[in-house]
LOVODREN-200949 format. One record per residue (C-alpha): residue in three letters; x negated, y negated, z. Coordinates in steps of 0.1 Angstrom, whole numbers, padded with zeros to 4 digits. Example, Ala and Ser with C-alpha at 12.3 -4.5 7.8 and 13.67 -1.06 7.14 Angstrom:
BEGIN
type = ALA, X = -0123, Y = 0045, Z = 0078
type = SER, X = -0137, Y = 0011, Z = 0071
# end
This chain:
BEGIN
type = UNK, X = -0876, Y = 0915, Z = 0820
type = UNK, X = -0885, Y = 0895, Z = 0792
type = UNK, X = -0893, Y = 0858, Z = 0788
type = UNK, X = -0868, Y = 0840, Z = 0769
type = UNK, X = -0878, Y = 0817, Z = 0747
type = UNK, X = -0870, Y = 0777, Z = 0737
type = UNK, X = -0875, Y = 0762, Z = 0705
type = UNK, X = -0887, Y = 0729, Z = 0710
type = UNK, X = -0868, Y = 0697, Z = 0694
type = UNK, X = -0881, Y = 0664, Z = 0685
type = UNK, X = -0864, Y = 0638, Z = 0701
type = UNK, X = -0860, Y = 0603, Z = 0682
type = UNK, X = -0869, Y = 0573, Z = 0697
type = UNK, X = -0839, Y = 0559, Z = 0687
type = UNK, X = -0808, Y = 0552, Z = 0704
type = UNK, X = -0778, Y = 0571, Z = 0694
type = UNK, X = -0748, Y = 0557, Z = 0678
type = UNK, X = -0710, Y = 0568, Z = 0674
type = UNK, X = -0698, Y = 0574, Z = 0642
type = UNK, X = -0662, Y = 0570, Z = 0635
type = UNK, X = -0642, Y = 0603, Z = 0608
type = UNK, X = -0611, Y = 0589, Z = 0609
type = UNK, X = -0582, Y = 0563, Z = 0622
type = UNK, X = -0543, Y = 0569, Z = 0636
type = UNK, X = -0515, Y = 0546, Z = 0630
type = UNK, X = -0493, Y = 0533, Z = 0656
type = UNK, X = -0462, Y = 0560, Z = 0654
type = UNK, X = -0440, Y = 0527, Z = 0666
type = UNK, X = -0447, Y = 0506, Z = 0635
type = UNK, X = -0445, Y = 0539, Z = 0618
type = UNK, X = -0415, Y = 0550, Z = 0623
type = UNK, X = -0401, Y = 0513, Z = 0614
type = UNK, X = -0409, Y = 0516, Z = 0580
type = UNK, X = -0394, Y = 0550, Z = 0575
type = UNK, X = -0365, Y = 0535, Z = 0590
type = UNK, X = -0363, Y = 0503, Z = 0564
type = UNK, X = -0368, Y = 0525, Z = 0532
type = UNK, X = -0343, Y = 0550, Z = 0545
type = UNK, X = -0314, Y = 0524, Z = 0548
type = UNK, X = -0324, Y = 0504, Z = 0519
type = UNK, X = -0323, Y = 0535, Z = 0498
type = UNK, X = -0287, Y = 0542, Z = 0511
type = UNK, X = -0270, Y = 0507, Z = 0505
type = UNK, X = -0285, Y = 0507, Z = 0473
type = UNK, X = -0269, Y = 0540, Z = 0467
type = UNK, X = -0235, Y = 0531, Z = 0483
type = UNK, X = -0234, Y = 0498, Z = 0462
type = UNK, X = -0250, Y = 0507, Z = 0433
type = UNK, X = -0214, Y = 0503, Z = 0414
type = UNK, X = -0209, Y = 0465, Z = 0421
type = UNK, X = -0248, Y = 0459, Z = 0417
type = UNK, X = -0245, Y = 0476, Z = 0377
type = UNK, X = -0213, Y = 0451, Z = 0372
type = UNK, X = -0227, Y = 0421, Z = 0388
type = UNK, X = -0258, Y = 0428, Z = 0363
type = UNK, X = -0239, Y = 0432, Z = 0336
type = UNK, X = -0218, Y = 0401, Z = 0337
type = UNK, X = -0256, Y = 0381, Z = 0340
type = UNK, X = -0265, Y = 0399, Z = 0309
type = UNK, X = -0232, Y = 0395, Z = 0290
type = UNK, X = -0210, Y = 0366, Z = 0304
type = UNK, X = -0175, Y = 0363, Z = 0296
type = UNK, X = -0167, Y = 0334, Z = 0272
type = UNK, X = -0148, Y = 0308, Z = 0292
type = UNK, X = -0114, Y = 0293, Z = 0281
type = UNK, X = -0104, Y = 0256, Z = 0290
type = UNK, X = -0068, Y = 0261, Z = 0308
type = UNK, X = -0041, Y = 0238, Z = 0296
type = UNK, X = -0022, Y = 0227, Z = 0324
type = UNK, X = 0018, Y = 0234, Z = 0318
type = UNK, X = 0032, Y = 0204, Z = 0336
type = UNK, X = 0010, Y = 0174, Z = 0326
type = UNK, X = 0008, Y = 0148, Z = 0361
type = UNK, X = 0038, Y = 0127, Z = 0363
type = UNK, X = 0019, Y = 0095, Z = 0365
type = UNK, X = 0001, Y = 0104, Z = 0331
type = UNK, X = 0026, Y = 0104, Z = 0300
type = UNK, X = 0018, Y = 0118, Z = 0263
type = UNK, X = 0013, Y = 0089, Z = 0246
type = UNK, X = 0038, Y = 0089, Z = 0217
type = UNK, X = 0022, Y = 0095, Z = 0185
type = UNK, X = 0017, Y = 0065, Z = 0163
type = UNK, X = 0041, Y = 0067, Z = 0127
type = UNK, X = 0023, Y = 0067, Z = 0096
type = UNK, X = 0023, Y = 0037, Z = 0074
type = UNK, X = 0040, Y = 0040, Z = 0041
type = UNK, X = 0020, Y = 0013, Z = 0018
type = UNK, X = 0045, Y = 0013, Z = -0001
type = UNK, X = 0075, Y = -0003, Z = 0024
type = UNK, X = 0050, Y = -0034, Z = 0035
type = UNK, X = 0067, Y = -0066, Z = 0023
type = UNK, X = 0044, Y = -0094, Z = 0012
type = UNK, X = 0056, Y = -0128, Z = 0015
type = UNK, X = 0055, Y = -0144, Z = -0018
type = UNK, X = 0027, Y = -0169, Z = -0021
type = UNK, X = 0012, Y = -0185, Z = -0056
type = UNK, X = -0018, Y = -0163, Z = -0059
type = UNK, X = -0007, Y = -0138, Z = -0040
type = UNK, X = -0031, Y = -0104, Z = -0038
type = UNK, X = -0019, Y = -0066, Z = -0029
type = UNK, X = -0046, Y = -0043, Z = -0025
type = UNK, X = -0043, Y = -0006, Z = -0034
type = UNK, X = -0071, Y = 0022, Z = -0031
type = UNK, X = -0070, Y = 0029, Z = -0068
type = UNK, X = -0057, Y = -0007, Z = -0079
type = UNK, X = -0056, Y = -0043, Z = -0073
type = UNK, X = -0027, Y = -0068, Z = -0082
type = UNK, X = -0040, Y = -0106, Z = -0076
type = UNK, X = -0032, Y = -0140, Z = -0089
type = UNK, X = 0007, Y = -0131, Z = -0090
type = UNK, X = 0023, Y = -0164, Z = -0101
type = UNK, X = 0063, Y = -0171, Z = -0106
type = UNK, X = 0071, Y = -0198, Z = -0136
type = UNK, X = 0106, Y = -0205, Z = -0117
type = UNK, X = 0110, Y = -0229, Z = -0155
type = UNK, X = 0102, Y = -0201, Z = -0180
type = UNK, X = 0118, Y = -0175, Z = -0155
type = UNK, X = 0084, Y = -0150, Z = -0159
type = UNK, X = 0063, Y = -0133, Z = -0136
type = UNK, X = 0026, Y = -0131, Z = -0139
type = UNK, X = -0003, Y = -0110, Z = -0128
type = UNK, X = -0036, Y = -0093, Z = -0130
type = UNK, X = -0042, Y = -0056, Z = -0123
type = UNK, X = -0077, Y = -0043, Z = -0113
type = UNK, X = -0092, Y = -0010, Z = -0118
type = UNK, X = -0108, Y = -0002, Z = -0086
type = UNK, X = -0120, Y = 0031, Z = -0098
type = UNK, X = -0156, Y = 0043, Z = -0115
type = UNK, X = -0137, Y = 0059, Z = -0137
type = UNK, X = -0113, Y = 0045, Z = -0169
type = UNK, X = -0079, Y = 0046, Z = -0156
type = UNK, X = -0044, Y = 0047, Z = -0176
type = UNK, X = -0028, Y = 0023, Z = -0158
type = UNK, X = 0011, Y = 0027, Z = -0170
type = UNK, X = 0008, Y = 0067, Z = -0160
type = UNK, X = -0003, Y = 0056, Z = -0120
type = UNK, X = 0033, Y = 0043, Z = -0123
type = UNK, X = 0036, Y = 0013, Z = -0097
type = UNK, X = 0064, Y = -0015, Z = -0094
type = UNK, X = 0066, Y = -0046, Z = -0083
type = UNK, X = 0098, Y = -0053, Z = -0061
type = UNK, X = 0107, Y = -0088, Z = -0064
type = UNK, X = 0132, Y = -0094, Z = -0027
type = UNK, X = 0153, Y = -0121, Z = -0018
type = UNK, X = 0143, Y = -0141, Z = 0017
type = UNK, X = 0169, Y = -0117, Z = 0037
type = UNK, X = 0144, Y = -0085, Z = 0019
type = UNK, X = 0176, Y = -0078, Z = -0006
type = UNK, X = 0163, Y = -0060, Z = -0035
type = UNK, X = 0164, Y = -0086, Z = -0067
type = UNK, X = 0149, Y = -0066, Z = -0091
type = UNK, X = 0119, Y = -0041, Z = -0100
type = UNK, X = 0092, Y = -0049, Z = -0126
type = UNK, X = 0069, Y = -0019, Z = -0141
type = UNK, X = 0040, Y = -0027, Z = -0130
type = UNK, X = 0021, Y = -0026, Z = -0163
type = UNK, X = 0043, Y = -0012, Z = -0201
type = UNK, X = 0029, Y = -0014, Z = -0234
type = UNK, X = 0048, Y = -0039, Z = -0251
type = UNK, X = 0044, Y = -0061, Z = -0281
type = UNK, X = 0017, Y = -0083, Z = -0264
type = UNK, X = -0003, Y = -0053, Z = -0245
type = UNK, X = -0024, Y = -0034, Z = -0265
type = UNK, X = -0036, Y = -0011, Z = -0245
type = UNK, X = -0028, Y = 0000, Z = -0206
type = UNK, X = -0065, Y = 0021, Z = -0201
type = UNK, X = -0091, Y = 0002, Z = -0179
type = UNK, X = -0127, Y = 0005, Z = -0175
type = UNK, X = -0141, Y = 0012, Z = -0142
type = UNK, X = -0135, Y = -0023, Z = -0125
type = UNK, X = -0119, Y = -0044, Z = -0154
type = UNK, X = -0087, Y = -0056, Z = -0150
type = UNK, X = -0058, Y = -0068, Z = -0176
type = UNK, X = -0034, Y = -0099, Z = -0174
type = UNK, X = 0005, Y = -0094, Z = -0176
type = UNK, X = 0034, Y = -0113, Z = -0181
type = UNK, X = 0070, Y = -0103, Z = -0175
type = UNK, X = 0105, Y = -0117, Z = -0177
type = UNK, X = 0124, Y = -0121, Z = -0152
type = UNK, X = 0155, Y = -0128, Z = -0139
type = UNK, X = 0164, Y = -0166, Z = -0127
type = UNK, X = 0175, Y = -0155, Z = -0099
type = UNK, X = 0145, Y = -0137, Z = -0092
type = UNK, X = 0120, Y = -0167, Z = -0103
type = UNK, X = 0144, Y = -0190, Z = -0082
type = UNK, X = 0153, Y = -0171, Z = -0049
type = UNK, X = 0121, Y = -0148, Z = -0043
type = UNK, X = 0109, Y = -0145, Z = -0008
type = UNK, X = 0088, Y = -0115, Z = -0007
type = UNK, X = 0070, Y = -0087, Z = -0027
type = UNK, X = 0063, Y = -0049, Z = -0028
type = UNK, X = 0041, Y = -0030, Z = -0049
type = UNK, X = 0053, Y = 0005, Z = -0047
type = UNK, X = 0040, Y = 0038, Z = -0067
type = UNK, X = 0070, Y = 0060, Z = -0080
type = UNK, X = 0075, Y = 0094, Z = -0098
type = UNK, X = 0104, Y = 0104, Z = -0117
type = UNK, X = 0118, Y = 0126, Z = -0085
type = UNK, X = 0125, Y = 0090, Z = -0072
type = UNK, X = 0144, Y = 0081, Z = -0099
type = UNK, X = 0182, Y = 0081, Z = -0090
type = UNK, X = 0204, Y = 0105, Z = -0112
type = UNK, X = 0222, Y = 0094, Z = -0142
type = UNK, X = 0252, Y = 0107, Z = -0152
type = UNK, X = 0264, Y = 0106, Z = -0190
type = UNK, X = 0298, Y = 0120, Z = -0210
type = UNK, X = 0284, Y = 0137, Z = -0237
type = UNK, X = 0309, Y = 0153, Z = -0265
type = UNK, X = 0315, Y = 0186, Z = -0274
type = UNK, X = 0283, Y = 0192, Z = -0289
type = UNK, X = 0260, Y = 0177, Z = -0262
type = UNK, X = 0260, Y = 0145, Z = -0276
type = UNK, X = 0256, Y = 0112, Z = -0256
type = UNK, X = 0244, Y = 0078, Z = -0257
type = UNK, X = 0224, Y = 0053, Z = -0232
type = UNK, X = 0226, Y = 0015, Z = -0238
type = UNK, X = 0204, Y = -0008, Z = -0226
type = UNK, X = 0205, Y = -0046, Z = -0234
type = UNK, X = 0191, Y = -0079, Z = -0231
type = UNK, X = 0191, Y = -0110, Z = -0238
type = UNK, X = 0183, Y = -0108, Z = -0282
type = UNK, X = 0181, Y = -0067, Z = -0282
type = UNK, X = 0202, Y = -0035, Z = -0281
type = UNK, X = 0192, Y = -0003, Z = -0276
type = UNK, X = 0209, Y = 0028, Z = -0278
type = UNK, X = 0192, Y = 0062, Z = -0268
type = UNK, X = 0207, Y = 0094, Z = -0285
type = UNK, X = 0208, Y = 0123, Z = -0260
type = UNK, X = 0215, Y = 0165, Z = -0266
type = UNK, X = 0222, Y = 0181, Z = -0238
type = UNK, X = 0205, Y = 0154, Z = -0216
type = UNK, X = 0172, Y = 0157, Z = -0238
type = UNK, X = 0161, Y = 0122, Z = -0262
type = UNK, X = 0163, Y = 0125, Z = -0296
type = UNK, X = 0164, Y = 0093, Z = -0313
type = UNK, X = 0164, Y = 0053, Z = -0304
type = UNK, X = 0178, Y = 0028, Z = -0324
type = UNK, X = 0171, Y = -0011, Z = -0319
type = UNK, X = 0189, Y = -0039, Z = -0330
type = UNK, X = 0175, Y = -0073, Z = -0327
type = UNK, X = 0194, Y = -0105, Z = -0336
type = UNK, X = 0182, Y = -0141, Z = -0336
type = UNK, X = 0203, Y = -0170, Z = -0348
type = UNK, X = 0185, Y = -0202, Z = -0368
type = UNK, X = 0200, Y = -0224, Z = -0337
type = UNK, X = 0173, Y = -0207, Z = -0316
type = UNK, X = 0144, Y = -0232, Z = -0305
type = UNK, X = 0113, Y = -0224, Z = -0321
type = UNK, X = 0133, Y = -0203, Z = -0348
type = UNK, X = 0102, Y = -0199, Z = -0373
type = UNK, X = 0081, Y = -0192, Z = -0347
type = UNK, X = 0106, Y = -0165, Z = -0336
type = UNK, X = 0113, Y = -0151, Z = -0376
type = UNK, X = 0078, Y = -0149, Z = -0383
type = UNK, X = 0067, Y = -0128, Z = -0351
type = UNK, X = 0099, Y = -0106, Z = -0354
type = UNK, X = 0091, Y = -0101, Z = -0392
type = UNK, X = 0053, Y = -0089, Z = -0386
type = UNK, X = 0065, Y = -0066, Z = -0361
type = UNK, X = 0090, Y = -0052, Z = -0384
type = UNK, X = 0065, Y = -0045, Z = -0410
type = UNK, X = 0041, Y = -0026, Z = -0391
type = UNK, X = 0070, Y = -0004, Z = -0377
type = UNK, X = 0076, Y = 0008, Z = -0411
type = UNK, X = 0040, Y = 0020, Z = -0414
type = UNK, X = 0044, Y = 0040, Z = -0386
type = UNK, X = 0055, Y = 0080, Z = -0387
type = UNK, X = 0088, Y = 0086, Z = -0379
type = UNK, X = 0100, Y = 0050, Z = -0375
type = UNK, X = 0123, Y = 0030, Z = -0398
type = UNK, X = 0124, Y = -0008, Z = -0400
type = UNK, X = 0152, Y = -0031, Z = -0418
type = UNK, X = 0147, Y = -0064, Z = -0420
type = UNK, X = 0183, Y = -0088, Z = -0426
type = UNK, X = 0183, Y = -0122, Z = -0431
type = UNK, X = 0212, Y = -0149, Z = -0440
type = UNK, X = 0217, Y = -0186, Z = -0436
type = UNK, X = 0228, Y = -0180, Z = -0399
type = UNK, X = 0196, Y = -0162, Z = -0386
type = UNK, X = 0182, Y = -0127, Z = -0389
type = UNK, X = 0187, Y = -0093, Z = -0377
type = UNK, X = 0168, Y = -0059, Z = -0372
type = UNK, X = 0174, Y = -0025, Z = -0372
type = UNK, X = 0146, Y = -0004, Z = -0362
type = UNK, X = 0154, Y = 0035, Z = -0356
type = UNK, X = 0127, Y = 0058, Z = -0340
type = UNK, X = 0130, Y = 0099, Z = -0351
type = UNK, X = 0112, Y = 0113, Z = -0319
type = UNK, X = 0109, Y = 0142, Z = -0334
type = UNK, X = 0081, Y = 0129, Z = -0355
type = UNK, X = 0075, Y = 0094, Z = -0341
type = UNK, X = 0050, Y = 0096, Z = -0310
type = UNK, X = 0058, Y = 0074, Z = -0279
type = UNK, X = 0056, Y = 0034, Z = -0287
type = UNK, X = 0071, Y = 0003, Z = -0281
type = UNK, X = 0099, Y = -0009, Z = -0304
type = UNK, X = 0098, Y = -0053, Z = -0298
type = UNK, X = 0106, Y = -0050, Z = -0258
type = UNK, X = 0120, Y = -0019, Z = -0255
type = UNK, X = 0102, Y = 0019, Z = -0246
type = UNK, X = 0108, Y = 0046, Z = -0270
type = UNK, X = 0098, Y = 0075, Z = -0245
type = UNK, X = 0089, Y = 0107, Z = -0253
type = UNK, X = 0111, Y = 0131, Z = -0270
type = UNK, X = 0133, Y = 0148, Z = -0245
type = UNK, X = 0130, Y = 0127, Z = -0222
type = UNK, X = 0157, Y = 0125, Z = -0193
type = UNK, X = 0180, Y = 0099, Z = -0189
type = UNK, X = 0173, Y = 0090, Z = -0153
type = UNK, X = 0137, Y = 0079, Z = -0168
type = UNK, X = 0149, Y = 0061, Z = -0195
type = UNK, X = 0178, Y = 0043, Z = -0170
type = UNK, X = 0154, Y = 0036, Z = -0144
type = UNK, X = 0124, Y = 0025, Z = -0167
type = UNK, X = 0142, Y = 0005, Z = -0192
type = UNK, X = 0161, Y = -0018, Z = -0163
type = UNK, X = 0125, Y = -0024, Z = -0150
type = UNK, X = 0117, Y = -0040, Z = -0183
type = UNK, X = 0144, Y = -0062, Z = -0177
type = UNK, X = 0174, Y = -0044, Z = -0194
type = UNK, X = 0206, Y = -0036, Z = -0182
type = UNK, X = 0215, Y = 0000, Z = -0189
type = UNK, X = 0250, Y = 0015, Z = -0191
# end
């Protein structure tokens, strides 16, 4: 039988050492895990429809709108709303020197002369503009101390003393008007009110069978008479009449005469002159349809076709009486 043989090995010195080829998990904290993704996965799934809306009201919020409670607390009332003040119903109490302020206008140092029976005043432009004063249109409302209505003065007319009505931006212009004593006597307060010819009151005349009608308006030395058609101006004719009694009767015949004279240089306007032993007389008629708005002595001409409510209502502010 045959000799087996051995191959012979070297054996290290060294001591030998384990070597480690791989590790195991706990299955407990495992399993755990499994278990945590598993039902996180499924709520997300089961709520996935409330978690899409709750995102989408982050990303896009709905506006909110204020509520208006329907029955305000008891114990907290609306507060009633305050009226607007009309300017042009405050009453100031007449004062020498009196001053109304408007935004567009002043009127200051107003002064009554209770002996010469006038009414004095100065208007402002409180514009930076030029301003046609007579077109803004104000009054001045002279009242009795019980506020009773005395009479109304145009604010500002061209007459034979005013040359012009247009101011530059802050200038102002001094008036004076005739009143009546009554007014220079028994004032107690003043309004300055702005009108337009929708305010005026109607005025009714009778014409004749062709349209025709007249307007009368007087004072104290002049008549004047304005021709209607069909409720449209045509014509004025003035009549003045002075007698040589008068005080300051030269004074008075000279003025009247100038006036007279320059009339008749005027288109459309016709001035006579009369004079006697007893005084003088004028008769001065106006042809609107050539003749452009002026002032004949104290009295408006207007425009032609004009309504008679304007004339009425403008002509008693000048201090006529109108009929």
């Amino acid at each position: 039988m045959a000799k087996k043989k051995y191959k012979n090995f070297k054996v290290e010195g060294e001591e030998l050492k384990p070597i480690a080829i791989g590790a195991f998990e706990s299955r407990k904290r495992t399993s755990i895990g499994i278990f945590i993704i598993l039902t996180i996965f499924v709520l997300v799934v089961i709520f996935l429809p409330e978690i899409s809306e709750k995102v989408n009201e982050y990303l896009n919020p709905t506006p909110v709108t204020p509520v208006t409670p329907n029955n305000p607390e008891p114990n907290e009332p609306d507060e009633p709303e305050k009226p607007t003040e009309n300017v042009d119903e405050t009453f100031y109490e007449y004062t020498p020197g009196l001053k109304i302020d408007r935004e567009l206008i002043s009127v200051s140092d107003i002064n009554i002369d209770a002996t010469n029976n006038t009414l004095s005043y100065s208007v402002t432009n409180n514009e930076n503009d030029y301003q046609d004063i007579e077109e803004l249109n104000y009054y001045l409302e002279i009242y009795n101390a019980d506020k009773t209505l005395l009479e109304r003065v145009k604010l500002v007319s061209l007459g034979e003393d005013v040359t012009t009505t247009i101011l530059a931006p802050h200038a102002f212009a001094n008036f004076t008007r005739n009143i009546s004593e009554s007014s220079a006597t028994t004032i107690g307060y003043l309004v300055l009110v702005k009108k337009t010819t929708d305010d005026y009151p109607e005025v009714t005349l009778s014409p004749d069978s062709e349209g025709n009608a007249n307007l009368v308006c007087t004072s104290n030395h002049e008549n004047v008479t304005y021709q209607f058609t069909n409720n449209k101006l045509k014509q004025v004719t003035s009549t003045i009449e002075y007698l040589a009694t008068e005080t300051n009767y030269t004074d008075i015949y000279s003025r009247y005469q100038t006036l007279s004279n320059s009339y008749n240089t005027t288109t459309g306007i016709t001035s006579t002159f009369f004079t006697s032993t007893s005084g003088f007389n004028i008769t001065t008629i106006v042809d609107l349809e050539e003749a452009s708005r002026t002032y004949i002595f104290n009295a408006d001409s207007f425009a032609l076709d004009t309504e008679p409510k304007v004339v009425s209502f403008e002509m008693e502010a000048l201090g006529f009486d109108c009929n």
